[in-house]
C-alpha positions as CSV (number, residue, x, y, z in Angstrom):
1,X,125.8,-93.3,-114.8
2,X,124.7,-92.1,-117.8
3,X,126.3,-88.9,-120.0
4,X,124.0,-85.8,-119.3
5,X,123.0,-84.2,-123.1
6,X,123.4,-81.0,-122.4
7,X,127.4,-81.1,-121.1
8,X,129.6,-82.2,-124.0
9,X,132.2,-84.5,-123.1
10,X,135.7,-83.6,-125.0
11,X,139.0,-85.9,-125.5
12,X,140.2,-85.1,-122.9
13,X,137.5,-86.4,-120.4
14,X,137.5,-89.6,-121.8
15,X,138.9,-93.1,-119.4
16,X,142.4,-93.3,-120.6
17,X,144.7,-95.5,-119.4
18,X,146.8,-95.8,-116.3
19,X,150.5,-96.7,-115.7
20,X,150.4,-99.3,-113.2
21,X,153.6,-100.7,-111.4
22,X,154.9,-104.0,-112.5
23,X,154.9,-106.9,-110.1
24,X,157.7,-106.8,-107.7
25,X,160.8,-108.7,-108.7
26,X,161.6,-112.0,-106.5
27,X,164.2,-110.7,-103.8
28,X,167.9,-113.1,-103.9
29,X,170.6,-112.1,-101.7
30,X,173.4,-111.1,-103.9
31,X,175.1,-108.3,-102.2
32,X,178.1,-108.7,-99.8
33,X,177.4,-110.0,-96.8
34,X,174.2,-111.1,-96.7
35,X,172.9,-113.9,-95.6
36,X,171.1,-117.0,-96.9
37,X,171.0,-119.4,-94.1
38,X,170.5,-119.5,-90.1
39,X,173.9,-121.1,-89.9
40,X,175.7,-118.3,-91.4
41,X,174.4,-116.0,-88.8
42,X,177.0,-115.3,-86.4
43,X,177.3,-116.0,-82.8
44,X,179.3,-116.3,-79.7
45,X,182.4,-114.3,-78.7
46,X,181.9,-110.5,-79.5
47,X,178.5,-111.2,-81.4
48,X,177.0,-112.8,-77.9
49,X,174.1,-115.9,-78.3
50,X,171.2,-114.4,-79.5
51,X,167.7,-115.7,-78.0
52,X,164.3,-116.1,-78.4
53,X,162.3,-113.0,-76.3
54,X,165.8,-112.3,-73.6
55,X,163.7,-109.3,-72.8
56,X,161.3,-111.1,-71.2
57,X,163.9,-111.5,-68.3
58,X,163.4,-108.2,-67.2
59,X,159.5,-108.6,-66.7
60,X,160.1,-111.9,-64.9
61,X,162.6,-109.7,-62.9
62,X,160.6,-106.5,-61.9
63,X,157.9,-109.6,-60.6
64,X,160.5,-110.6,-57.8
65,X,161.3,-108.9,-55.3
66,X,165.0,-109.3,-54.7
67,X,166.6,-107.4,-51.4
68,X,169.5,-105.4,-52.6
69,X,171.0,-102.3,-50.7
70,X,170.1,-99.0,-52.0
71,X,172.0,-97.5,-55.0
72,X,172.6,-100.9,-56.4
73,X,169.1,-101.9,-57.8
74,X,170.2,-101.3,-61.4
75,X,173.8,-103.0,-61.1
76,X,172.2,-105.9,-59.9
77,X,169.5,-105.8,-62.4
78,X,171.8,-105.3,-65.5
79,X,173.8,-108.5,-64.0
80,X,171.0,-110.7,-63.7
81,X,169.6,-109.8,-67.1
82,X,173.1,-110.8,-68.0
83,X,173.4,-114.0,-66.6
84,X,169.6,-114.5,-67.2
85,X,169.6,-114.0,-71.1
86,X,173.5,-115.9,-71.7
87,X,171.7,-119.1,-69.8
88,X,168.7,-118.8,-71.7
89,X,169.9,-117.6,-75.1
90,X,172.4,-121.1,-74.8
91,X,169.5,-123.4,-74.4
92,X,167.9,-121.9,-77.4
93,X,164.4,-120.5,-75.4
94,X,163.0,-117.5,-73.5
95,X,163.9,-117.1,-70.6
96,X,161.8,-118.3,-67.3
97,X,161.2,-118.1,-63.9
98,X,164.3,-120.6,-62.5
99,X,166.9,-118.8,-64.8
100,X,166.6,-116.0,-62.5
101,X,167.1,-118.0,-58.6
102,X,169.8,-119.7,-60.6
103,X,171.5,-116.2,-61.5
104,X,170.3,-114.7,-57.9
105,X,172.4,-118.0,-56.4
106,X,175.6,-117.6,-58.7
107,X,175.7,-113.6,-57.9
108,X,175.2,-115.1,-54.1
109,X,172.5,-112.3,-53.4
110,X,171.5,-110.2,-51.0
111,X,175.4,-110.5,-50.0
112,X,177.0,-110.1,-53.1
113,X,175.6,-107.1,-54.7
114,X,178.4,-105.1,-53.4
115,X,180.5,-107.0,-56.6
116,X,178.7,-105.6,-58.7
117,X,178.9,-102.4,-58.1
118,X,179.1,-100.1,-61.2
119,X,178.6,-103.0,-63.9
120,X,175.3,-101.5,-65.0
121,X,177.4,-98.9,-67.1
122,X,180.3,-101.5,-68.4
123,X,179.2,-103.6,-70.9
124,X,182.8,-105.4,-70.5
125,X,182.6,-105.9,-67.1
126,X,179.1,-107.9,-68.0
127,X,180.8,-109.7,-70.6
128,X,183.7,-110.7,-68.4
129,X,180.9,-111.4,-65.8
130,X,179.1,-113.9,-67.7
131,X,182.2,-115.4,-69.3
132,X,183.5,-116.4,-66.1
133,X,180.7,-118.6,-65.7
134,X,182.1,-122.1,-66.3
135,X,179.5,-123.4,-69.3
136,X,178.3,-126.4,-67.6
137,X,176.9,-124.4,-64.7
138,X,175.3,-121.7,-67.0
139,X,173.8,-124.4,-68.6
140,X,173.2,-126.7,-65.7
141,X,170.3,-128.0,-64.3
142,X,167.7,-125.4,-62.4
143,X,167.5,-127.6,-59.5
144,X,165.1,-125.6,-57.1
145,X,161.1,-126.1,-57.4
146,X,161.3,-126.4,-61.3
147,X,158.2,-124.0,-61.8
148,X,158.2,-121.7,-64.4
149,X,157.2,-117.8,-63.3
């Protein structure tokens, strides 16, 4: 748009220059303990397997209905999720529909909810839980139907 003539423009109206910010510098991890490849990331023992989606677990859970005695809904759900996300995070996937009737079979439910009573509050007690699961049965086969919830 052109300058009116009757409004003087001074110095200080004039386009001037802007500072603009310098293009970002490329990123290299150089500081203690970071790190630069998937194998250096740790796992197992105290730092558990992590998993793609373990989460997901509870949805598929809160879909079943599982007959438990009242007051023990969350012990049992914490204990599942448990079993649930170490079988699944092992095989390197999310976690599906069979995980959860092979955990349901391991924790022998209905009947043995009453073992784990108070384990929804004792993250050792869940450790120790899934830990005592020999390896080849965690990650044995699903056996059952096969389908995926």
């Amino acid at each position: 748009m052109g300058q009116q003539p009757n409004i003087p423009i001074t110095v200080a109206d004039l386009p001037r220059a802007t500072a603009k910010p310098a293009a970002a510098r490329r990123w290299r991890p150089d500081r203690p303990g970071d790190l630069v490849s998937p194998e250096q990331v740790p796992w197992g023992g105290p730092f558990g397997t992590p998993g793609p989606d373990t989460g997901y677990a509870l949805r598929l859970l809160r879909r079943r209905a599982i007959e438990v005695p009242a007051g023990l809904q969350d012990d049992v759900e914490a204990a599942l999720m448990a079993i649930i996300s170490a079988r699944s995070s092992a095989l390197g996937r999310a976690p599906v529909g069979p995980d959860i009737d092979l955990a349901i079979g391991l924790l022998d439910l209905p009947a043995g909810a009453e073992a784990v009573s108070g384990i929804a509050h004792d993250h050792s007690r869940l450790r120790r839980l899934v830990e005592a699961i020999p390896r080849d049965v965690l990650m044995g086969p699903m056996g059952g139907s096969g389908g995926e919830s």
